[in-house]
N, C-alpha and C positions, 0 to 999 in steps of 0.2 A: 460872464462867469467862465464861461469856455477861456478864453485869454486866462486869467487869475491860473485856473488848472494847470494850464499850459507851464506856465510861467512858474508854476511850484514844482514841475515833473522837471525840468528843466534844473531849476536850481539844487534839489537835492539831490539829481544827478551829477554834476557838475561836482560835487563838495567830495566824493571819495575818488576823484581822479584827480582833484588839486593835491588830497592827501596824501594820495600813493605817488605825486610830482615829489613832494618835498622831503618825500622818507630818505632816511641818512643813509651813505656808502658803507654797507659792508665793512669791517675790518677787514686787514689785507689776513688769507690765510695760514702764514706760514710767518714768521722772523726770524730774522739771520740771530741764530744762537749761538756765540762762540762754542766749540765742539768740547773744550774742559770744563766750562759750567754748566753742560747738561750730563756731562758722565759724570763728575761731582754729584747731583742730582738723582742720578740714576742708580749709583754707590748706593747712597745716602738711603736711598728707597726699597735697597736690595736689604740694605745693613739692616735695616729698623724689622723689615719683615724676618730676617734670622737664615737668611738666605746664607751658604758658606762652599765653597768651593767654587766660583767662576772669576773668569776676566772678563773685563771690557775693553774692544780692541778700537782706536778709532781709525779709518781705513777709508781711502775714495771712492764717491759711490758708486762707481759703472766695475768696484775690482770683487770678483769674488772671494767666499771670505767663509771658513766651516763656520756656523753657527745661524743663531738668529739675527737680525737687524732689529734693535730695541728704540732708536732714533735716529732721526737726520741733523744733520747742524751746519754751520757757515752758510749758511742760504740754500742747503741744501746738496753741496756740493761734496761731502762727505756724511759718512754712518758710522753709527757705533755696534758693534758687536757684541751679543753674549754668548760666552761660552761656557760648558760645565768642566771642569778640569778635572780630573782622576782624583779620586775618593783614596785616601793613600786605603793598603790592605790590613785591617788590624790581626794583628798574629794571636789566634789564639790563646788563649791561658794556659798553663802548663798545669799539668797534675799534677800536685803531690806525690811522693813518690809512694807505692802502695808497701805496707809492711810487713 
């Protein structure tokens, strides 16, 4: 009886270290995304939200650069940029001329 026990402690132990042998690789974390079909992307996501006055600059990644960093691209080797651009000034309404 003692053996049988054994022999069952054994085996169910055995069965979640085969399963965690065979679990699949990770996708890699990162892919090289050409750096104009993620600003595309990135437009597109700005556009829909109603977002208006910014650029997107793409620029390499070690160069400084005013703004925020919104993505990487080419494998990482370049970023895109956002920045807000000047709100032009709207001119006041003029008055009527009083009489």
């Amino acid at each position: 009886m003692k053996l049988l026990a054994a022999f069952g402690v054994l085996l169910f132990a055995s069965v979640p270290a085969h399963a965690q042998a065979q679990a699949p690789a990770p996708a890699p974390a990162q892919t090289a995304k050409p750096c104009e079909e993620l600003k595309d992307e990135i437009t597109k996501k700005l556009d829909a939200k109603g977002v208006k006055g910014y650029t997107l600059e793409i620029v390499a990644k070690d160069k400084d650069a005013e703004g925020k960093t919104v993505g990487t691209c080419d494998g990482g080797t370049k970023k895109i940029i956002y920045s807000k651009t000047a709100a032009p000034a709207e001119t006041p309404a003029k008055e009527p001329p009083k009489s």
